[in-house]
C-alpha positions in Angstrom: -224.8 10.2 -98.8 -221.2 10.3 -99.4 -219.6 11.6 -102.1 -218.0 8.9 -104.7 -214.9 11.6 -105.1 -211.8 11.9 -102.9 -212.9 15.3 -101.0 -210.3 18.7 -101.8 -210.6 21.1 -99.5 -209.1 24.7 -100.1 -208.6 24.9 -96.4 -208.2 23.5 -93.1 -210.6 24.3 -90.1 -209.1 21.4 -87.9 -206.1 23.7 -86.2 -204.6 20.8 -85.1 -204.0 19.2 -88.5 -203.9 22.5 -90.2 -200.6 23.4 -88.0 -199.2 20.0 -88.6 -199.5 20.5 -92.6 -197.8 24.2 -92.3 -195.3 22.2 -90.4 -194.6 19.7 -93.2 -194.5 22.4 -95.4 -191.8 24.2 -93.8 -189.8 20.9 -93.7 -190.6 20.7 -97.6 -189.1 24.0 -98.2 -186.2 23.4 -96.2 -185.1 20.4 -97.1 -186.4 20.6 -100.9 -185.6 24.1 -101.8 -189.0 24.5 -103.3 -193.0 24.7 -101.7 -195.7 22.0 -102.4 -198.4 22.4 -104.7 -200.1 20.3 -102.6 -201.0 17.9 -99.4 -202.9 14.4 -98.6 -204.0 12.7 -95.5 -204.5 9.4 -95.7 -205.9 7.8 -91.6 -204.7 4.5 -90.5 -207.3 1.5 -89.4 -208.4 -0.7 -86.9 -210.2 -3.9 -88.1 -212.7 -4.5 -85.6 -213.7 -8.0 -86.6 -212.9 -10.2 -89.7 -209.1 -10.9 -89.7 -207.0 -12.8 -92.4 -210.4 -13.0 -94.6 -210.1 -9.7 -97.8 -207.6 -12.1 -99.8 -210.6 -14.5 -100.1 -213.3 -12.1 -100.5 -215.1 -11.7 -97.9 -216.5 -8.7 -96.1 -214.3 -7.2 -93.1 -215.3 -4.4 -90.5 -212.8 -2.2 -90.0 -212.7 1.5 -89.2 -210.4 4.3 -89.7 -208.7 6.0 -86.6 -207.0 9.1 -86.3 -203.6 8.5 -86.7 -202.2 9.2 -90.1 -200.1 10.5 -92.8 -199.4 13.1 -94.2 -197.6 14.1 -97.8 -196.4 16.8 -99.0 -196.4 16.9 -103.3 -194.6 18.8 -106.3 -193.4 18.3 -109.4 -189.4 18.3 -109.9 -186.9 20.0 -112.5 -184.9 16.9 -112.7 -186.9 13.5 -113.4 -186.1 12.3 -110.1 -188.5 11.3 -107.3 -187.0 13.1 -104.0 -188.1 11.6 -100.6 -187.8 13.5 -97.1 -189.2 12.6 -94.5 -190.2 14.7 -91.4 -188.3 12.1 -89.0 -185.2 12.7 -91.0 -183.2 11.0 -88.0 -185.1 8.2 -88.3 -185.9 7.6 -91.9 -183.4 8.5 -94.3 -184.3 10.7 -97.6 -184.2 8.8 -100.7 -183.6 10.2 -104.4 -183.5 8.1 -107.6 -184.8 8.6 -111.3 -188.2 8.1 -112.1 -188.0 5.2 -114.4 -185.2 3.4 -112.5 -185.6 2.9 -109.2 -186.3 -0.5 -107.7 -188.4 -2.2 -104.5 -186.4 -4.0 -102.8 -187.0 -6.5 -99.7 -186.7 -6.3 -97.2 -188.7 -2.9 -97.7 -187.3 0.6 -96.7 -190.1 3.0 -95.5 -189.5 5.0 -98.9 -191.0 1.6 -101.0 -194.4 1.8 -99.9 -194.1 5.6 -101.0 -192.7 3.9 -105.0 -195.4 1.1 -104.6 -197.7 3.6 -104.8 -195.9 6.2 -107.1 -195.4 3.1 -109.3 -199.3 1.3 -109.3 -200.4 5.2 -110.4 -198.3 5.4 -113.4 -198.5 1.8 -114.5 -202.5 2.4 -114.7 -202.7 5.6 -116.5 -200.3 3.9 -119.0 -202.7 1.6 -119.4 -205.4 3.4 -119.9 -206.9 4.9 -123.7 -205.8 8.2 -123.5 -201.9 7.3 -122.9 -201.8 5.0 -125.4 -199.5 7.3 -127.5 -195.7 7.5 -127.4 -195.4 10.7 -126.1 -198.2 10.6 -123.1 -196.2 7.5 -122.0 -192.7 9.0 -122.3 -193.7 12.1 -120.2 -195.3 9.7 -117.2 -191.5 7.9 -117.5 -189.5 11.1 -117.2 -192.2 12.8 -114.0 -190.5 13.9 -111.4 -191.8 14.7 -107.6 -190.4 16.4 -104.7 -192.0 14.7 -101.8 -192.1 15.0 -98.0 -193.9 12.4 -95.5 -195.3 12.7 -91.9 -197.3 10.3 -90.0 -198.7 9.3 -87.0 -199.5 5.8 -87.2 -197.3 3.5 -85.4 -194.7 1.4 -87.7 -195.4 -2.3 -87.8 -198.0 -2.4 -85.7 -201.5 -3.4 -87.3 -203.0 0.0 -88.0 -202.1 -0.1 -91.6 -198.9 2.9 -91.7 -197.6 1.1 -94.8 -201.0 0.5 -96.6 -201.6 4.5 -95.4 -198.2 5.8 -97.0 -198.9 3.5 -100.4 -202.8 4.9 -100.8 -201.0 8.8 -99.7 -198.6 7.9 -102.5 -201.4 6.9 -104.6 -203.8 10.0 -104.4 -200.7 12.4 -104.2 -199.1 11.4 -107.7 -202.7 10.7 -109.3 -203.3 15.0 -108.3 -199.9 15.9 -109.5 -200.1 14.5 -112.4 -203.9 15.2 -113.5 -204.2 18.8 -112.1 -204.2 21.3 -114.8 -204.2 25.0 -114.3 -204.0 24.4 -110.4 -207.2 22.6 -110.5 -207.5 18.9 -109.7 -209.4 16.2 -111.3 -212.0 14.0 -109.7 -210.4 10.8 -108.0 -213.3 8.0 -107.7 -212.5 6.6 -104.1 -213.4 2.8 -105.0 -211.1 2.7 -107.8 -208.0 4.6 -106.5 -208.6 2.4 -103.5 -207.9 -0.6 -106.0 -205.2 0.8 -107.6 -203.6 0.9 -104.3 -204.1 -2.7 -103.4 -202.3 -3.9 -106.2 -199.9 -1.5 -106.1 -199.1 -2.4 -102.3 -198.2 -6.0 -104.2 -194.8 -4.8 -105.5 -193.9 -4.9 -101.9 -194.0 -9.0 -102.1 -197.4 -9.7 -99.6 -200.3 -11.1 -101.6 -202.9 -8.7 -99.3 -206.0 -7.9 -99.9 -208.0 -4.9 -99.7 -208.9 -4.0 -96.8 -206.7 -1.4 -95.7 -207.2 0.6 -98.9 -210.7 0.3 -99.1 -211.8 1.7 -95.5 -208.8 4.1 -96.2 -210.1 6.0 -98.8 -214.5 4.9 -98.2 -214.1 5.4 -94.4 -216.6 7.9 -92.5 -216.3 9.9 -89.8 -218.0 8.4 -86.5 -219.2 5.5 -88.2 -217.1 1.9 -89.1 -217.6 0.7 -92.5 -218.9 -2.8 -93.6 -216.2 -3.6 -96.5 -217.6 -5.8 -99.8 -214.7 -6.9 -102.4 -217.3 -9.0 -104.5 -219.4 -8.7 -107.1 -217.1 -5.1 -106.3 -216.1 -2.7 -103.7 -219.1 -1.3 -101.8 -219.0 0.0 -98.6 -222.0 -0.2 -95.6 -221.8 2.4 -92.6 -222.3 0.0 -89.7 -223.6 2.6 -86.4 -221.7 1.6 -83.1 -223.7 0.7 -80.3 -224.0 3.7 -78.0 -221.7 3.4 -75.1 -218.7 1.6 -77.1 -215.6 2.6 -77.0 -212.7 1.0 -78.7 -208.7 1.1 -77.3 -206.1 0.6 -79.3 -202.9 -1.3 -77.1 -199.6 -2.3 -78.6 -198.1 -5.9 -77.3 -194.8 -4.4 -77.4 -193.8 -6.6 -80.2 -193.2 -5.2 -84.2 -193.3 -7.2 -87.1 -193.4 -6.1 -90.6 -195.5 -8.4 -92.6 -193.3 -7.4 -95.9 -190.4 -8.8 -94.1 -191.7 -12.1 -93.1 -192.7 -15.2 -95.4 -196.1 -15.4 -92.1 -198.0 -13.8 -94.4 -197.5 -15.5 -97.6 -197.3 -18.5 -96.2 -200.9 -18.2 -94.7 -202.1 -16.8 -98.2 -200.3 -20.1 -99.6 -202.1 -22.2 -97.1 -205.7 -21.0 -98.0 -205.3 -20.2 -101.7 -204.3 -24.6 -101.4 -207.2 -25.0 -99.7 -209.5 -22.9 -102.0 -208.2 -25.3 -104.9 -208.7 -29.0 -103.5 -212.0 -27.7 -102.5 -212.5 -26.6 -106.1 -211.0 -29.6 -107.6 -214.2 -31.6 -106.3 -216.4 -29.3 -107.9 -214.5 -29.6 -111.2 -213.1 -25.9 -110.8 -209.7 -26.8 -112.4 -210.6 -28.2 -115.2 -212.4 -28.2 -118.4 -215.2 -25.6 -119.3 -215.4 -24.5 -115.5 -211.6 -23.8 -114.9 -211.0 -20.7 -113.6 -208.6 -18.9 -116.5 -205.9 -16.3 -114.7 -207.3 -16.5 -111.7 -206.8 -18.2 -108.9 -209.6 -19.8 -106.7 -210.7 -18.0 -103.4 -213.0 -19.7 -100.9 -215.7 -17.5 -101.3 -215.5 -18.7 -105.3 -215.8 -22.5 -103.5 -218.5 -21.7 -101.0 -220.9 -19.8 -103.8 -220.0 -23.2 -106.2 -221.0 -25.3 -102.9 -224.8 -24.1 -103.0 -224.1 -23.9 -98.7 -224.0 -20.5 -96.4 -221.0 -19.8 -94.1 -221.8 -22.2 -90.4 -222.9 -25.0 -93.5 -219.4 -24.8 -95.0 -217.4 -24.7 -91.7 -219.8 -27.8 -90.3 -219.4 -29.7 -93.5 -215.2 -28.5 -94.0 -214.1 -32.0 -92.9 -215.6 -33.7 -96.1 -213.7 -31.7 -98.3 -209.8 -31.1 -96.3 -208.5 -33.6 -94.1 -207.8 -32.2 -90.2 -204.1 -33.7 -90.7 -200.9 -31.6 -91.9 -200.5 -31.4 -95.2 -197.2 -31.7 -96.9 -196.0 -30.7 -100.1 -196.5 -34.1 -101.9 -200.1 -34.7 -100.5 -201.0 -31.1 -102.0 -199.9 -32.2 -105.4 -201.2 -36.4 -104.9 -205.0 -34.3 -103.8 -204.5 -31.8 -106.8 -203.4 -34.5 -109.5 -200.7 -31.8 -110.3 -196.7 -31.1 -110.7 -195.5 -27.9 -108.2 -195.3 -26.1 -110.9 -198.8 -26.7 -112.4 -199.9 -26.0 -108.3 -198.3 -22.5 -108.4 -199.7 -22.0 -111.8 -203.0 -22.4 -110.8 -202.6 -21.3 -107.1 -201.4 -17.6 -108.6 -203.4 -17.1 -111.0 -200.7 -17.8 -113.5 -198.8 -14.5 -112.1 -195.3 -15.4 -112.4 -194.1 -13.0 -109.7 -196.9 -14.3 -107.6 -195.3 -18.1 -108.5 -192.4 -17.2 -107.4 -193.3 -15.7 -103.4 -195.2 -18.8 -103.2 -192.2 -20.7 -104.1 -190.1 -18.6 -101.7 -192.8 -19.6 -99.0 -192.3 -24.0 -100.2 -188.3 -23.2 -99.8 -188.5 -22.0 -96.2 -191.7 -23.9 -94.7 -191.4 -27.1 -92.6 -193.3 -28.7 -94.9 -196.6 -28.9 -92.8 -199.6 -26.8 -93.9 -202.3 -27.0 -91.7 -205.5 -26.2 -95.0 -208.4 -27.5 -92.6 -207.8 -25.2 -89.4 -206.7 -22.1 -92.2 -210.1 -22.6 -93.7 -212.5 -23.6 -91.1 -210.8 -19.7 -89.5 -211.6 -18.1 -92.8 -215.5 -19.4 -93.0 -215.8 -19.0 -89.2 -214.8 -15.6 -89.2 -216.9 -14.1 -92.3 -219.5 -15.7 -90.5 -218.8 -13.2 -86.9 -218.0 -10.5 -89.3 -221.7 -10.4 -90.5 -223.1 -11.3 -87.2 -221.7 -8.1 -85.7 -223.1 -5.9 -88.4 -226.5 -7.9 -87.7 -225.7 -6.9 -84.0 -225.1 -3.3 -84.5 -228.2 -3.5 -86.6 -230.8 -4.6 -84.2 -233.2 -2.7 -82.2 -231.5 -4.5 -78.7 -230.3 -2.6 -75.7 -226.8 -1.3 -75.7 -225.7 -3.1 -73.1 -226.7 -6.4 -75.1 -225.2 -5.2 -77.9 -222.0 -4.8 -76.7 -221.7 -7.9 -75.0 -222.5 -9.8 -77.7 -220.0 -8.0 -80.2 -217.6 -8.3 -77.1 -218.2 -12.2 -76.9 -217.6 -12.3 -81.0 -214.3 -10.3 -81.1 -213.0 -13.1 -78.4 -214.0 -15.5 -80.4 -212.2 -14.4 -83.3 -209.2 -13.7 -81.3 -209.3 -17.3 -80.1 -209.7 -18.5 -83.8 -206.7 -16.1 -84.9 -204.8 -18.0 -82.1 -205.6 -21.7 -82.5 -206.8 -21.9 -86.3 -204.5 -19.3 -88.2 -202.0 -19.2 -85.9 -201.3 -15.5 -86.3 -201.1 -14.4 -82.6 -198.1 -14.5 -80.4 -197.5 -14.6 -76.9 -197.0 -11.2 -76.7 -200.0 -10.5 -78.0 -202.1 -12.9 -76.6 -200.9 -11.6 -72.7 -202.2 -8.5 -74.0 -205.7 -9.7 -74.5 -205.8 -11.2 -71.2 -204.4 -8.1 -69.4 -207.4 -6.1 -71.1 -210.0 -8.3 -70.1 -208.5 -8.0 -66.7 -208.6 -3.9 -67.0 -211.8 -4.1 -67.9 -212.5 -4.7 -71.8 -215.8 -6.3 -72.4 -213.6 -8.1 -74.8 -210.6 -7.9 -77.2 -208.4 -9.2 -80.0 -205.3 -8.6 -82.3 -206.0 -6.2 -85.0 -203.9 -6.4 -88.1 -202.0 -9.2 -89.9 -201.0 -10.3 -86.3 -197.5 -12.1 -84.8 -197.1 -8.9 -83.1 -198.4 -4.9 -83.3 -202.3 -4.1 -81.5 -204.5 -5.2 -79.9 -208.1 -3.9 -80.3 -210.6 -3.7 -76.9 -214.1 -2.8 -76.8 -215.0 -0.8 -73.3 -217.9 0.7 -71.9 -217.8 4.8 -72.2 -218.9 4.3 -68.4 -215.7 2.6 -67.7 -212.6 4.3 -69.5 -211.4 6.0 -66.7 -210.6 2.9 -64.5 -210.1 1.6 -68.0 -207.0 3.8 -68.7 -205.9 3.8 -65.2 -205.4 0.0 -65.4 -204.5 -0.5 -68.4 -201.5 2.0 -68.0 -200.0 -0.2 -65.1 -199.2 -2.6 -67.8 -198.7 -0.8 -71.3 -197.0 2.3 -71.9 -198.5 2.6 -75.8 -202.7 2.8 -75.7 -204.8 5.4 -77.1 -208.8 5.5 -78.2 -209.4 6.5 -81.6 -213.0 7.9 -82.6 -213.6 6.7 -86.4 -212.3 9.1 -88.8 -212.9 10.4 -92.1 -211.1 8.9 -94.9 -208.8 10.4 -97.1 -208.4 14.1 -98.4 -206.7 16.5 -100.3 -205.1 20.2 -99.1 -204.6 22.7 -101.4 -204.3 26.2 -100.0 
């Protein structure tokens, strides 16, 4: 069983991470005048099945691949948080005071580090033992010297900025709890949660995902993610035989920098309410106090299972657009009661979903964002069933294959989160010889993720490579882990 604690290790057998950390190092020194007390790799992810579906609660199978980052930790003389990175011609170093430095949009690749520098420090200050003036002054005046590497491609649905906020994370929790060189233990699920909120100062309303398999992921194994009752992670065993390529589209798109995302949480949190209304949710004894409603809170209310509630959506959400006015005529509410309710009464929050009213066409499309949402929860659990069962291989591959098209087809038509780029992509590994494949990620550009026989990965590759230049296959990786040596 795995431990509940973020694994330190006091050295490196893998060479070729071990040279890669010496390497960051050396940039440290140069470029900081100073060595690091410490390192932290934190793997990227592929999301198998269940897209678009941790902001609602529901369970998600990803994995984590082995692509990552790296950071490189120590405290600094002056109160300042110093950022190099190892692409300096690339991304530019950053340096600012401690307590004054702002995230910005759209976000520079140094925010995701402050998101998670930030979420750290805001927790311990709220937590008993630095309650006192002096605990909290001295976590306002911390200084780091920091160096990033990575591996994960930018913007491309393999989590790099989730990655660099949870590295941020675990790096500044070590820096600041070690004590006499020795660290203290991190508890995966809830530095995992830290992280997800933290990742919020960026602007998207995510969920947690990307955290969760980031810090709860096992080598050779994917990971069956739970966000309700709490986190809790299931190791789901791959069917012998399958092999999973990762292909980019050719397209980027940075899902901080784009109101796709937020308008798609907008769309379903809307959804998750009207729903709710009929069930009396909103109001009276039942209404649900600073928080919003999800629609796994609508489903458990409804009494139905996951293929009941997508049958039965159509009584509840009409299949016509929505616009702004029938959303508040369904709700009985004022826009500003709406966002109330639809944020959780998070005035920040308010305000991105504002930002999202301002620049929509006024048509939200609630019944095909839902019916995606129940649809897929419901393929996410059918493939750990799959994976589960004492069937042949071969079955159990084309079956998972069969579900992964399906959610890509749902991610297309329903949530409308796919792009052309993307979807050609899909098509050409099919052709190439994928038993089946989707996007992976928040989508409208980035990877696509195709399941292949281990029989067939050498035709596989030689296809495949007539028509993308960027493909690799990733073996599921450990999660994250502290260096100290």
């Amino acid at each position: 069983m795995a431990s509940k604690h973020v694994p330190v290790n006091y050295c490196c057998e893998d060479k070729y991470l071990k040279d890669r950390l010496l390497k960051l190092g050396e940039h440290f020194k140069r470029k900081l005048s100073t060595s690091p007390s410490l390192y932290v790799r934190v793997p990227g992810r592929v999301n198998l099945i269940g897209e678009h579906i941790d902001y609602h609660g529901f369970a998600v199978l990803p994995m984590a691949i082995e692509h990552d980052i790296l950071i490189a930790i120590s405290v600094s003389d002056d109160s300042k948080i110093n950022l190099v990175n190892l692409d300096s011609e690339k991304y530019s170093d950053f340096s600012d005071f401690s307590d004054k430095f702002a995230i910005d949009t759209p976000p520079m690749w140094y925010h995701y580090f402050l998101c998670g520098f930030r979420g750290i420090v805001e927790n311990l200050k709220d937590c008993n033992q630095f309650q006192n003036g002096q605990s909290k002054n001295c976590l306002n005046l911390l200084g780091v010297n920091v160096a990033v590497a990575g591996t994960i491609p930018p913007s491309a649905g393999l989590s790099s900025s989730s990655a660099l906020v949870c590295a941020s994370a675990l790096a500044t929790m070590c820096i600041i709890g070690q004590d006499n060189n020795c660290l203290p233990p991190i508890d995966k699920s809830a530095i995992a949660e830290i992280s997800t909120k933290a990742e919020r100062y960026i602007g998207t309303q995510g969920g947690g995902m990307d955290q969760a398999i980031a810090f709860l992921a096992e080598e050779g194994c994917a990971q069956l993610i739970e966000f309700e009752p709490f986190l809790k992670s299931t190791v789901v065993t791959l069917p012998l035989g399958a092999v999973f390529y990762i292909i980019h589209c050719g397209k980027t798109l940075n899902k901080a920098a784009t109101h796709h995302y937020n308008t798609r949480v907008f769309e379903t949190r809307v959804a998750a309410a009207i729903i709710g209304k009929k069930y009396n949710l909103l109001s009276g004894d039942t209404a649900m106090k600073k928080k919003h409603l999800s629609l796994r809170d609508v489903l458990f209310v409804s009494g139905k299972n996951l293929d009941q509630m997508s049958t039965c959506l159509k009584d509840y959400l009409k299949f016509e657009n929505y616009t702004l006015d029938d959303i508040l005529e369904e709700l009985c509410m004022t826009e500003e009661q709406m966002l109330d309710v639809i944020s959780g009464y998070s005035k920040s929050v308010a305000q991105k979903f504002k930002d999202v009213i301002v620049s929509s066409n006024n048509k939200y499309r609630l019944f095909n964002r839902a019916l995606h949402v129940y649809e897929e929860a419901s393929r996410v659990l059918k493939v750990k069933k799959i994976c589960e069962a004492a069937a042949d291989s071969e079955e159990k591959l084309r079956t998972i294959a069969k579900l992964m098209t399906e959610s890509h087809k749902s991610c297309k038509d329903l949530y409308e989160c796919s792009c052309e780029e993307l979807d050609h992509t899909v098509e050409i590994a099919v052709k190439a010889g994928a038993l089946g494949a989707r996007l992976t990620g928040a989508g409208w550009g980035g990877c696509v993720v195709a399941l292949v026989r281990e029989n067939d990965v050498v035709q596989f590759e030689q296809n495949i490579g007539q028509h993308s230049k960027v493909f690799f296959r990733s073996k599921p990786s450990q999660g994250a882990a502290v260096y100290k040596f």
